[in-house]
C-alpha positions as CSV (number, residue, x, y, z in Angstrom):
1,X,53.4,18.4,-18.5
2,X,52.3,16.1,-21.1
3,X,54.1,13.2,-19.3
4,X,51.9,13.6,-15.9
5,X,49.1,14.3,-18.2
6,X,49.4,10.7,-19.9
7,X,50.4,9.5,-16.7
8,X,47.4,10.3,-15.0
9,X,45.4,8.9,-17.7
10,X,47.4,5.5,-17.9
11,X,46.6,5.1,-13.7
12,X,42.5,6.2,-14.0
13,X,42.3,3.2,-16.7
14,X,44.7,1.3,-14.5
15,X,42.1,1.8,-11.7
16,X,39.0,1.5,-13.4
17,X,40.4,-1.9,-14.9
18,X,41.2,-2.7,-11.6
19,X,38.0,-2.0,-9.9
20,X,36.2,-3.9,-13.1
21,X,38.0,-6.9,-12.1
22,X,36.7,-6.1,-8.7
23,X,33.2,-5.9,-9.2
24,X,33.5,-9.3,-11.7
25,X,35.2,-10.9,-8.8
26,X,32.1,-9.4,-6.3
27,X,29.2,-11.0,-8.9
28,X,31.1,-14.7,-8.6
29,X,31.5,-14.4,-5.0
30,X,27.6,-13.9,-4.6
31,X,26.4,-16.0,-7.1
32,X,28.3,-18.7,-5.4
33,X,26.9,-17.7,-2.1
34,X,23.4,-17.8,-3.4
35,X,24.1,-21.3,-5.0
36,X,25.6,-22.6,-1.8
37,X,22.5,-21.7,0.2
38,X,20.0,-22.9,-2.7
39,X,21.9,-25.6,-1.9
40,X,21.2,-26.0,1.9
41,X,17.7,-25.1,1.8
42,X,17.0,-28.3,-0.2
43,X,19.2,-30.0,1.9
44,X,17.0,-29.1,4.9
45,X,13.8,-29.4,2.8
46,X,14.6,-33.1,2.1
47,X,16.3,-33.8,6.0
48,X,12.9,-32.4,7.3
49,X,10.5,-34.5,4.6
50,X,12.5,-37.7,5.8
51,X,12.1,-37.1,9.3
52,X,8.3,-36.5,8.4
53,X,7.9,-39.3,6.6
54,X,9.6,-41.7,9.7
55,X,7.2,-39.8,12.1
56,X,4.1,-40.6,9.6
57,X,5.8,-44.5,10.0
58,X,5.6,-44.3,13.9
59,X,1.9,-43.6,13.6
60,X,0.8,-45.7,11.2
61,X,2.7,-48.3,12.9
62,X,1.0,-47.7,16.3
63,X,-2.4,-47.2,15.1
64,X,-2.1,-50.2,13.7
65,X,-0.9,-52.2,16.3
66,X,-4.0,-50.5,18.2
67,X,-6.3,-51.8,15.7
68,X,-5.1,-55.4,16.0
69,X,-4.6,-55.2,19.5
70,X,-8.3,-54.2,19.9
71,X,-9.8,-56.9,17.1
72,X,-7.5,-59.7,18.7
73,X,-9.4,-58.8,22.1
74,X,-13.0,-59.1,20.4
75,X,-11.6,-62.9,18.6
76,X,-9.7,-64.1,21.5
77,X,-6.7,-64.8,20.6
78,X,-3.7,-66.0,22.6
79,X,-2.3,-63.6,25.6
80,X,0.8,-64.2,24.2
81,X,0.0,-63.4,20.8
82,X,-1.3,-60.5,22.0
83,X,2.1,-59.8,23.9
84,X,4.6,-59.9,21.3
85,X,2.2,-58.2,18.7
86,X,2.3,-54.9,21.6
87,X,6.0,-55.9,21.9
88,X,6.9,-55.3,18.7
89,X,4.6,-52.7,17.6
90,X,5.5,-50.4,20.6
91,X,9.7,-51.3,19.8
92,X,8.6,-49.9,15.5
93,X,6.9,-46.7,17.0
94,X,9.7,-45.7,19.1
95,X,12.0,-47.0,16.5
96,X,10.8,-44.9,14.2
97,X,9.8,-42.1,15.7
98,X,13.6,-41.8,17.1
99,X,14.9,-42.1,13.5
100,X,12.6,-39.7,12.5
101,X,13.9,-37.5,15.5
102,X,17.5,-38.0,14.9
103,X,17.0,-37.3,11.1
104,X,15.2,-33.7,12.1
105,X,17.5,-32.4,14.9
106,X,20.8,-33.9,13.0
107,X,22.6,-30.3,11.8
């Protein structure tokens, strides 16, 4: 009787060592889950500030183009000044703006 006595006693500390380990094993686990999605949240904070940031471009390059466009009317300049100035501030809107796109729909 004394040997199932201390055997019984050897496997509850076998167990609760066991289940320690366990629960050790457990706290890792989530602390790494939480860290990994700490992790993506910045990553998507900083993805969606960039793509901000590239929209913010696209209309500051377009109003600005507006804005000469309109004064270049009131001076007179050249048609074709006037032409490639629309030229290449409608290619840096869209330009932009797609980057800006990409940048915020990229997963």
């Amino acid at each position: 009787m004394n040997d199932k006595f201390i055997a019984s006693i050897i496997f509850f500390i076998g167990q609760n060592f066991i289940s320690l380990q366990d629960r050790i094993h457990y706290e890792q686990l989530v602390r790494q889950q939480e860290e990994r999605k700490e992790i993506k949240e910045k990553e998507k904070l900083s993805r969606e500030n960039l793509g901000k940031f590239f929209f913010d471009l696209a209309k500051l390059v377009f109003t600005s183009m507006a804005l000469v466009g309109g004064v270049s009317l009131i001076v007179n300049e050249a048609r074709i000044q006037q032409g490639i100035l629309a030229t290449i501030g409608v290619s840096l809107t869209y330009t932009f703006a797609a980057i800006g796109y990409k940048i915020l729909n990229d997963r």
